[in-house]
C-alpha positions as CSV (number, residue, x, y, z in Angstrom):
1,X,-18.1,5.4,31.8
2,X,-20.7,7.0,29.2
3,X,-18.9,10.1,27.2
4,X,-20.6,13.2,27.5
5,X,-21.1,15.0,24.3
6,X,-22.0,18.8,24.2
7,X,-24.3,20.1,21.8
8,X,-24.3,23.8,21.2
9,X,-27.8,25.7,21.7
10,X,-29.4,28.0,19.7
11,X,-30.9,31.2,20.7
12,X,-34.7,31.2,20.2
13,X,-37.7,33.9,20.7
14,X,-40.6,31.3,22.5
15,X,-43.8,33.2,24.1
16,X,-41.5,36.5,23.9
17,X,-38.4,34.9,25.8
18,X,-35.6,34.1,24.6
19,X,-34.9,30.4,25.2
20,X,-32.1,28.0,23.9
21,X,-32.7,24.6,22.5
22,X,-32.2,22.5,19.5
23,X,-33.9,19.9,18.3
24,X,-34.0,16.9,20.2
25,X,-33.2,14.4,17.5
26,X,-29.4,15.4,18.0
27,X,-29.4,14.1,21.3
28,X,-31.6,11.3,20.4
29,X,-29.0,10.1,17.9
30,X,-26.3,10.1,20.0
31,X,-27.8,8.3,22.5
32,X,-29.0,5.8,20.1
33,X,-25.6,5.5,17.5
34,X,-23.1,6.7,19.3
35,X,-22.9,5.6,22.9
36,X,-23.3,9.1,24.8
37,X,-25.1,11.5,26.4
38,X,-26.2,14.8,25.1
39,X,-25.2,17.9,27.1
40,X,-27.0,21.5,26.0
41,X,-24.5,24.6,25.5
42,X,-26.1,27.4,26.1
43,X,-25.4,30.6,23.8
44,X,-23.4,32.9,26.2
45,X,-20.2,33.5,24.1
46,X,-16.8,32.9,24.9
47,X,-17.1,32.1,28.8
48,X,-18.6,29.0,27.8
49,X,-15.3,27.3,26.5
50,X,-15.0,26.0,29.9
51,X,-17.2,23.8,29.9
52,X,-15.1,21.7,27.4
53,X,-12.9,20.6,30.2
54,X,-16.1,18.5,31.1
55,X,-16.6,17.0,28.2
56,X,-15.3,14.2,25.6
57,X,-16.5,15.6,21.8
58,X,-18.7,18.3,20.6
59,X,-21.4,17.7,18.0
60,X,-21.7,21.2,16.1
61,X,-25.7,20.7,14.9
62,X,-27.9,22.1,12.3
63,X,-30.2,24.8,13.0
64,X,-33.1,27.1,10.5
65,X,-30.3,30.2,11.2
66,X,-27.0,31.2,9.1
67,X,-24.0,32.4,10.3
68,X,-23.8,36.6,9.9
69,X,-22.2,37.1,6.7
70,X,-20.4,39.7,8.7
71,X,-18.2,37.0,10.2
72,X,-16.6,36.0,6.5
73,X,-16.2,39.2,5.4
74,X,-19.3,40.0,3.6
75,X,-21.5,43.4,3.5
76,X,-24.5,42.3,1.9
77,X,-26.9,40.2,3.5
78,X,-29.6,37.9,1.3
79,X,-31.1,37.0,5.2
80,X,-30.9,39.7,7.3
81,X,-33.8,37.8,9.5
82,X,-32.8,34.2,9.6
83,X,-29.1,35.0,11.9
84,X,-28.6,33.4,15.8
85,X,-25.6,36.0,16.8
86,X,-25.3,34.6,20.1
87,X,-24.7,31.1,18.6
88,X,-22.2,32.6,16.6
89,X,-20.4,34.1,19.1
90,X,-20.6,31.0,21.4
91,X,-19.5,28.2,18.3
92,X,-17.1,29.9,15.9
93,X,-14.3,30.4,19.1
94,X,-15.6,27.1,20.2
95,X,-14.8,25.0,17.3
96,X,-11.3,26.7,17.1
97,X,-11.0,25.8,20.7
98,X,-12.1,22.1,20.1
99,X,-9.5,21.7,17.2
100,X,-6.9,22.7,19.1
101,X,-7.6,20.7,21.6
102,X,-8.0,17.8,19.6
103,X,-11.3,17.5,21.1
104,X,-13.6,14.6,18.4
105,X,-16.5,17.3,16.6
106,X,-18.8,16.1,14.3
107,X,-20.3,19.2,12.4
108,X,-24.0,18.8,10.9
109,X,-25.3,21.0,8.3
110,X,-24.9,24.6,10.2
111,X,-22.3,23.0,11.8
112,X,-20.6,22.7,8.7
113,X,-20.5,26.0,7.6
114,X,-19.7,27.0,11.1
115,X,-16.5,25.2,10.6
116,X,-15.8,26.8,7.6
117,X,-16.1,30.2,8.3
118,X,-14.1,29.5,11.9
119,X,-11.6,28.7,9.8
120,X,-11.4,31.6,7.1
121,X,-13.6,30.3,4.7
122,X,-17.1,32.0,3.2
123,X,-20.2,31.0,2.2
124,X,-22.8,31.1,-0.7
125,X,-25.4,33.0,1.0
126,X,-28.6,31.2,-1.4
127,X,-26.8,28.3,-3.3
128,X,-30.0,27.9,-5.2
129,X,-29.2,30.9,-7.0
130,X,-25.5,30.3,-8.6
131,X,-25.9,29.2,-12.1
132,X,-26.2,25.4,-12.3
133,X,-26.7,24.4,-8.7
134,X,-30.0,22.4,-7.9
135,X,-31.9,23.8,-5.2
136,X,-30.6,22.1,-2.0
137,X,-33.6,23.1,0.7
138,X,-36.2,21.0,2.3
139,X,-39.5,22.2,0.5
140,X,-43.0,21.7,1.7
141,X,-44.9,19.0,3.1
142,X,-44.3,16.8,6.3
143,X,-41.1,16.4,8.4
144,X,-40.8,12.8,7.0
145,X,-41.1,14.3,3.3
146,X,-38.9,17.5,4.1
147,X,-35.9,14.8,5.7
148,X,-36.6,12.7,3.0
149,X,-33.7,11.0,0.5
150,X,-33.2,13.7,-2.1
151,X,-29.7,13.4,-3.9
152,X,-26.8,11.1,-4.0
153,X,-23.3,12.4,-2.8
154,X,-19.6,11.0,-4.1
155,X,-17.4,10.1,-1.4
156,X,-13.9,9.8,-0.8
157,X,-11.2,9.8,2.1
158,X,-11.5,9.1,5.6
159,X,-15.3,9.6,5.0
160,X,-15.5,7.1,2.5
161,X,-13.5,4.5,4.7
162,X,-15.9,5.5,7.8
163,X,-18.8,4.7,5.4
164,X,-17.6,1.8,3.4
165,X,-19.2,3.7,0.4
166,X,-18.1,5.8,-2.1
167,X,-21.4,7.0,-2.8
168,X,-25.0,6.6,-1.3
169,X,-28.3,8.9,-0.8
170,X,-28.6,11.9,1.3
171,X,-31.7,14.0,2.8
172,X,-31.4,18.1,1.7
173,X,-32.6,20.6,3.8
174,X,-30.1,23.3,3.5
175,X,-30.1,27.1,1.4
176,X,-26.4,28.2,2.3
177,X,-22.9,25.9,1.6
178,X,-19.2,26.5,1.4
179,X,-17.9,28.6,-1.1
180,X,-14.4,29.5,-0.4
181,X,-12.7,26.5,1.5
182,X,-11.5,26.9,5.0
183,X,-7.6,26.8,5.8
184,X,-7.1,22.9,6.5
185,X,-10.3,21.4,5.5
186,X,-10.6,18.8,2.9
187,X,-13.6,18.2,0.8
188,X,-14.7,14.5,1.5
189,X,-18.4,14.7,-0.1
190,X,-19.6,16.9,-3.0
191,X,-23.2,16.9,-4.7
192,X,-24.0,16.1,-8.4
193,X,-24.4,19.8,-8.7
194,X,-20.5,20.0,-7.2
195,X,-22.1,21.6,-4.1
196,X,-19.2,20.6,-1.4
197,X,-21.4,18.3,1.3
198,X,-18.4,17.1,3.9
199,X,-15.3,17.9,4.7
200,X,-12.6,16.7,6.9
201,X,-10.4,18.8,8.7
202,X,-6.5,17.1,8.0
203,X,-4.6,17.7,10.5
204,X,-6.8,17.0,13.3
205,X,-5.4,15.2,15.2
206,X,-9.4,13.3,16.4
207,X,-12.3,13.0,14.8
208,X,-13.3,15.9,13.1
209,X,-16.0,15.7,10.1
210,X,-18.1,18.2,8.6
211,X,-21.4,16.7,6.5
212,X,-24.0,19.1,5.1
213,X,-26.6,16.6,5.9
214,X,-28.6,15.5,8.7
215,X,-27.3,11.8,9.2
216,X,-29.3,12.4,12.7
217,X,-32.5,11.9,11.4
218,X,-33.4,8.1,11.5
219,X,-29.7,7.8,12.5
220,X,-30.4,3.7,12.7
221,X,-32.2,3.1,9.2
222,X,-29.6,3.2,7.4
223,X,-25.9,1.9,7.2
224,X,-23.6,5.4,6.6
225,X,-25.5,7.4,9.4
226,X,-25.1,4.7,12.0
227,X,-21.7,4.3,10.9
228,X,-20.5,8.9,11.2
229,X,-22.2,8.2,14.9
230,X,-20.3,5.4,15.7
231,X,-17.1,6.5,15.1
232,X,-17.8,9.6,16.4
233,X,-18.7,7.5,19.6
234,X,-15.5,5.7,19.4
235,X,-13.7,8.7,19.1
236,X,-15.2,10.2,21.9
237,X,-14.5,7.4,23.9
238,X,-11.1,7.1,23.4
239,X,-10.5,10.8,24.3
240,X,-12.2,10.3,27.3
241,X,-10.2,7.5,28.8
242,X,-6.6,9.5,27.3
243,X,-7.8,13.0,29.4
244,X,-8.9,10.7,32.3
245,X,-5.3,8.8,32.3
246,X,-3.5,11.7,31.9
247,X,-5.4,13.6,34.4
């Protein structure tokens, strides 16, 4: 049978009520690369771990909204309007819970600095600004320009085995990234500017990999995003029939 793959929701203010969604290339992708089915999780905290005993992987997506500095230890806040608290509280427990589970997780752009701080590490609030880092968000113009190839990233690892590259083109459309490095997480992709852009974490004991991309967006057109889905896929796949035997 089909894995089902849950995709956490964000928490979003539409004709003043509060609705959750993401964007539906996520889903699209999955459906399309990996061989599954999209599932929403809604924002509702920690009661919503159980609904990982119905599923076989979690993709952690990207969203506009930063994790609350609050949750890596820092006071000041460079965007006190741009937070989703209830996706924090639903997805930093959850991708503790996922790991420990061995539950396969692919994390994409928010994602990965959700894994990050779940595991202890920190952020750089506005990358842009640290002396000699290029200025890794979107910009103007259309969605095709904003998702557009921008920089290249070296590869290594697991990543770079997955990919069969050591290096190719990525699309850009992020203003925070890791600063201080989880507990457990190894950096698998860094920018020319040294910005980390994928990590793995190394003693997972399934799929679990962190990119600060969006390997989502025309997930077909091109050989290394095909390639993160369908192992991802595979992963889940293989998860699913293990629970399903040992159930």
């Amino acid at each position: 049978m089909v894995s089902i793959v849950g995709i956490p929701a964000c928490s979003k203010m539409i004709n003043d009520h509060i609705q959750h969604a993401t964007p539906a290339r996520y889903g699209e992708a999955l459906i399309a690369a990996a061989g599954a089915l999209p599932l929403l999780i809604p924002p509702e905290g920690e009661q919503m771990l159980a609904v990982l005993d119905r599923l076989d992987g979690v993709m952690f997506n990207g969203s506009p909204s930063n994790v609350a500095p609050a949750r890596y230890g820092e006071a000041d806040d460079a965007t006190p309007d741009d937070h989703d608290l209830a996706r924090d509280a639903t997805t930093l427990p959850m991708i503790r819970a996922v790991l420990e589970r061995g539950m396969p997780a692919l994390f994409v752009c928010r994602g990965l600095q959700e894994l990050n701080v779940a595991l202890g590490g920190s952020l750089f609030q506005e990358v842009h600004k640290q002396p000699g880092r290029m200025d890794h968000r979107g910009g103007e113009g259309t969605r095709a320009q904003r998702f557009g190839l921008k920089h290249e990233v070296s590869v290594t690892g697991e990543l770079a085995r997955m990919t069969q590259s050591t290096g190719f083109m990525v699309n850009s459309l992020h203003g925070q990234a890791i600063d201080r490095l989880g507990e457990g997480l190894v950096v698998e992709a860094l920018a020319p500017d040294g910005t980390i852009e994928a990590v793995r974490v190394a003693q997972a004991r399934q799929f679990a990999i962190a990119v600060q991309w969006h390997p989502e967006w025309d997930v077909l057109g091109a050989a290394n995003r095909r390639l993160i889905f369908e192992a991802f896929g595979a992963a889940c796949q293989a998860y699913r029939q293990s629970t399903r035997r040992a159930a």
